[in-house]
C-alpha positions in Angstrom: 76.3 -10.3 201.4 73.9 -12.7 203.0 73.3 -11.3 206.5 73.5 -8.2 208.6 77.4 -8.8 210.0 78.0 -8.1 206.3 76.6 -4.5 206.9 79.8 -3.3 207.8 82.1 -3.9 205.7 80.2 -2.3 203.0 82.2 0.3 200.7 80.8 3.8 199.9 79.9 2.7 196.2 78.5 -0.5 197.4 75.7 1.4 200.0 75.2 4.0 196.8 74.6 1.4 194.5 72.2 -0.3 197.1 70.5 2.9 197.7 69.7 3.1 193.8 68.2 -0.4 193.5 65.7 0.3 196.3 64.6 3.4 195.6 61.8 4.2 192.6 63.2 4.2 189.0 61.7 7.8 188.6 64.1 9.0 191.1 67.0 6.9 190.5 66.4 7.8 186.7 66.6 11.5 187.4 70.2 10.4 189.2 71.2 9.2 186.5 71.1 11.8 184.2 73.1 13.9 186.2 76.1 11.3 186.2 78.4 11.3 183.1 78.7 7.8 181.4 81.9 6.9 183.8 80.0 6.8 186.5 77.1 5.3 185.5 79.6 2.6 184.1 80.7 2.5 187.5 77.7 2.5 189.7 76.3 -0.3 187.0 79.3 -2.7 188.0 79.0 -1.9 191.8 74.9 -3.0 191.2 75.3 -6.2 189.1 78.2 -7.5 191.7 75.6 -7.2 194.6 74.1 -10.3 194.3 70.9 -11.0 196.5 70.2 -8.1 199.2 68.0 -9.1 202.1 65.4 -6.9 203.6 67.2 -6.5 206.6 70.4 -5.0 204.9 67.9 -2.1 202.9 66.5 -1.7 206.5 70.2 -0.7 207.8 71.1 1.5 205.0 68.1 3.5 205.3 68.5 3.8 208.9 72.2 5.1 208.3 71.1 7.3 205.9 68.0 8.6 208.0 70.5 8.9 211.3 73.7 11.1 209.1 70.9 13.2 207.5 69.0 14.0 210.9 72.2 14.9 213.1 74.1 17.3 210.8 70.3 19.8 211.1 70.9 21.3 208.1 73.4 20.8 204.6 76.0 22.8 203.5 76.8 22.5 199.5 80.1 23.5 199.3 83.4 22.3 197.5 84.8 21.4 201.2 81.9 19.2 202.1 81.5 17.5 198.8 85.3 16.6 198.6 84.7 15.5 202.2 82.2 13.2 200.9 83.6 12.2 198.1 87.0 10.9 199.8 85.0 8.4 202.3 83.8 6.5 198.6 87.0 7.1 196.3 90.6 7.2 196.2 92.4 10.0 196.9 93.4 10.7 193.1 90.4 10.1 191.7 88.8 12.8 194.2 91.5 15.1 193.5 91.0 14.8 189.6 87.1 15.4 190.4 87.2 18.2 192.5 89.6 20.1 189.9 87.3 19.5 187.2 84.3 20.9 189.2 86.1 24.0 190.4 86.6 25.0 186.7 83.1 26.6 184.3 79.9 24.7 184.2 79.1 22.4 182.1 78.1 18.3 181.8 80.8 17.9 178.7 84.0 19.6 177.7 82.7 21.3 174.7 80.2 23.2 177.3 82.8 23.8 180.3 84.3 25.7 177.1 81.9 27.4 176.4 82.2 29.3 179.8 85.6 30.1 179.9 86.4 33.8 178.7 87.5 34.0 175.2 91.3 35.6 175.8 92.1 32.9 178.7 90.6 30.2 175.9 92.9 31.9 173.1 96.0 32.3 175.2 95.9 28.7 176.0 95.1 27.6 172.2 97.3 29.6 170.5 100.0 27.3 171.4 98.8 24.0 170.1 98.5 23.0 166.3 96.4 24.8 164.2 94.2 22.0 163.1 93.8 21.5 166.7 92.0 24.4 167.2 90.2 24.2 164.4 88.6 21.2 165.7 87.8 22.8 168.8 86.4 25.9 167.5 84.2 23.6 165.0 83.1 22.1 168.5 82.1 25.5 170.4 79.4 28.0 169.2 80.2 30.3 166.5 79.5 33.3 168.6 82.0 32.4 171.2 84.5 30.5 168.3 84.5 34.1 166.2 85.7 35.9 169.7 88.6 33.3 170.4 89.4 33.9 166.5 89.3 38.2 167.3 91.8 37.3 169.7 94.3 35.1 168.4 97.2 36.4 166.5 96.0 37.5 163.0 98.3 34.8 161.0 97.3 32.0 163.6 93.8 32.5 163.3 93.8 32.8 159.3 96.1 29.1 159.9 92.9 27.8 162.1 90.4 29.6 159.5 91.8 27.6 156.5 92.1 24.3 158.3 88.4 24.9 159.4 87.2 25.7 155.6 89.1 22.1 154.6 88.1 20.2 157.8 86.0 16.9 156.8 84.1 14.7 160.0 86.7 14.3 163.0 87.5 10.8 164.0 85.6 9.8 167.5 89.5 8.4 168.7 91.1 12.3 167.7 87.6 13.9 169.7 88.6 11.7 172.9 91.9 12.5 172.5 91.7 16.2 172.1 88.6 16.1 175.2 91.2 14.6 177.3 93.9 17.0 176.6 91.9 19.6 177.2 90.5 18.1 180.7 94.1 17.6 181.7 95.8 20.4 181.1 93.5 23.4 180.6 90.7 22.6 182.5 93.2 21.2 185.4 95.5 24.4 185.5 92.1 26.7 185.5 90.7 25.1 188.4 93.8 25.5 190.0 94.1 29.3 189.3 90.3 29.6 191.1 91.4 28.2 194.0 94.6 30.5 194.3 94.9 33.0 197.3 93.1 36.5 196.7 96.6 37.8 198.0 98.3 36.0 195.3 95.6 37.5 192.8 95.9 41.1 194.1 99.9 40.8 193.6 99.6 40.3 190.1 97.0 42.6 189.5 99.5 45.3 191.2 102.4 44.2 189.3 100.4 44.9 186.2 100.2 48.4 187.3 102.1 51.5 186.7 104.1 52.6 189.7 102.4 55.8 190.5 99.1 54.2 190.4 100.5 50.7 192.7 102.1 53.4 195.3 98.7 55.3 195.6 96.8 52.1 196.0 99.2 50.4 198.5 99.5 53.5 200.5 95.7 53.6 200.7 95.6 49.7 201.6 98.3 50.4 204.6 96.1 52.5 205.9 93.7 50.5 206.1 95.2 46.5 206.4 98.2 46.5 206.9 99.0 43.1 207.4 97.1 42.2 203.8 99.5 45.3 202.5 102.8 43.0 203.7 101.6 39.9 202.4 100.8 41.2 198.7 104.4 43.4 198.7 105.6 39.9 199.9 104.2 38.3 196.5 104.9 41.1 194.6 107.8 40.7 191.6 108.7 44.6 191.3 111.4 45.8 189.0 113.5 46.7 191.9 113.8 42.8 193.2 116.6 42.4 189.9 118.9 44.1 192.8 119.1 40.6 193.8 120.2 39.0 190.8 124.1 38.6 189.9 125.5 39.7 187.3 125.4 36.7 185.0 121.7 37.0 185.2 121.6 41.0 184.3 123.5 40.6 181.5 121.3 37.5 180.0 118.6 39.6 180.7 120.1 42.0 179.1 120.1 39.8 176.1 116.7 39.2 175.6 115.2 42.7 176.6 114.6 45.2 174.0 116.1 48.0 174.2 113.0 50.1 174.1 111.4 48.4 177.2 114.4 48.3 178.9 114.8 51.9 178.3 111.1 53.1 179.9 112.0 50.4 182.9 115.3 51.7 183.8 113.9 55.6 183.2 111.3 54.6 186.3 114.2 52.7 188.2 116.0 53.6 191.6 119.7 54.6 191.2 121.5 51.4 192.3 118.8 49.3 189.9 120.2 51.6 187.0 123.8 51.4 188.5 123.4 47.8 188.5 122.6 47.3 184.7 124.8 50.1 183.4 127.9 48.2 185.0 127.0 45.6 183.2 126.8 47.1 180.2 129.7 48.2 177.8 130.6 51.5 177.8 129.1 52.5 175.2 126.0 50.5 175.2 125.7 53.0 178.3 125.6 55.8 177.2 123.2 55.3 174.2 120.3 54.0 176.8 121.6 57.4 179.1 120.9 59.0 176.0 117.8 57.5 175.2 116.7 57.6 179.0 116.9 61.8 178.7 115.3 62.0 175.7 112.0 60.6 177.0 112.1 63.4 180.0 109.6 62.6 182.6 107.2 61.2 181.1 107.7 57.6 181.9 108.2 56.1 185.5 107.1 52.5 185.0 108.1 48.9 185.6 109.5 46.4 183.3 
């Protein structure tokens, strides 16, 4: 990197690590506390590989730097622009994994991103890995927000995690790591993920989560006024009617796994050729306990499975 020609050819991470060796240590100090110790690890290689850098070449990368900040007129912070930036510097995978990790809660380390995320998503997630697991999480997290995740757990799961806790000696640095990365590739991955889905897709599930009398007096109000968002979230929308579709091999393994009390209050809520379709594949007298069953409740119930 001995003359101007060389200019050119610099990388994205080259010019950056440039720019941090010719500005003031109080400023390039403050930029480093806001990197995490990956990238100071990697903007300390890029520096110490730069060898001699002559006046000249500073004089070019400040010009560069004045000319891109002057003709944009103003900034605009946003996850677009920064992923914009951040793919001229950095593969395409290594932006990707970024930009998910920044779309999920706040926070420099895992242990603070956690503390962020609302206590039933973080107990939904947990209550499917190994108790001493989450014990070693929930050591890691404040208590206030640790004694929430443990309100929500199941009961016998979260005396499980409270007895591991009680034994629990100093965690290994290599299980920590371990755990961190987990955690940052598949929780704080699929989170980011679900932030970035389509408000449409959101609404569906909220409606699907509704009983039908409320969902028909919301959806009639939003045809009336958007249609065209109406169509998309019906378009989205799993409703116990769509098992119309489904042959009969499927009914009757759903059939198998249902019980009967929920099938009962869906079916009592059902259109006629929904019921006809599960009662014929039913035996005969299966059918007409559930008919039975179906009566006794009246009409009280008109809800989805």
């Amino acid at each position: 990197m001995a003359s101007n020609a060389d200019y050119r050819s610099l990388t994205g991470p080259q010019k950056a690590a440039m720019f941090m060796l010719a500005i003031a240590v109080e400023h390039s100090t403050k930029m480093f506390e806001r990197m995490d110790d990956d990238e100071i690890r990697e903007m300390s290689q890029h520096m110490s590989g730069l060898g001699t850098i002559n006046a000249s070449m500073v004089e070019s990368l400040f010009i560069e730097f004045a000319d891109q900040l002057s003709s944009a007129g103003g900034l605009v912070g946003s996850y677009d622009s920064t992923e914009r930036l951040l793919r001229g510097a950095l593969a395409g995978d290594r932006v990707g994994t970024i930009m998910e990790e920044i779309r999920g809660p706040a926070g420099r380390t895992m242990w603070e991103k956690l503390a962020n995320v609302n206590e039933t998503v973080l107990a939904n997630y947990l209550k499917n890995e190994y108790p001493q697991t989450v014990a070693v999480v929930l050591s890691k997290i404040t208590p206030d927000h640790a004694s929430r995740v443990l309100s929500v757990l199941p009961e016998n799961f979260a005396m499980e995690v409270i007895m591991r806790m009680l034994r629990m000696e100093s965690v290994q640095k290599e299980i920590l790591d371990h755990i961190e990365k987990t955690l940052r590739a598949e929780f704080m991955t699929n989170l980011a993920r679900t932030a970035q889905r389509d408000s449409h897709e959101v609404m569906a599930d909220i409606f699907n989560s509704l009983d039908r009398n409320t969902e028909n007096r919301f959806m009639t109000g939003l045809e009336e006024r958007n249609r065209e968002s109406a169509d998309q979230i019906k378009s989205l929308m799993f409703t116990f009617d769509d098992l119309i579709r489904v042959d009969a091999t499927g009914i009757q393994l759903l059939l198998r796994q249902v019980e009967k009390d929920q099938l009962t209050i869906a079916l009592k809520g059902a259109s006629d050729d929904v019921q006809d379709l599960f009662f014929s594949n039913m035996s005969e007298r299966a059918g007409k306990m559930l008919r039975e069953d179906m009566e006794a409740m009246g009409g009280l119930f008109a809800s989805r499975m």
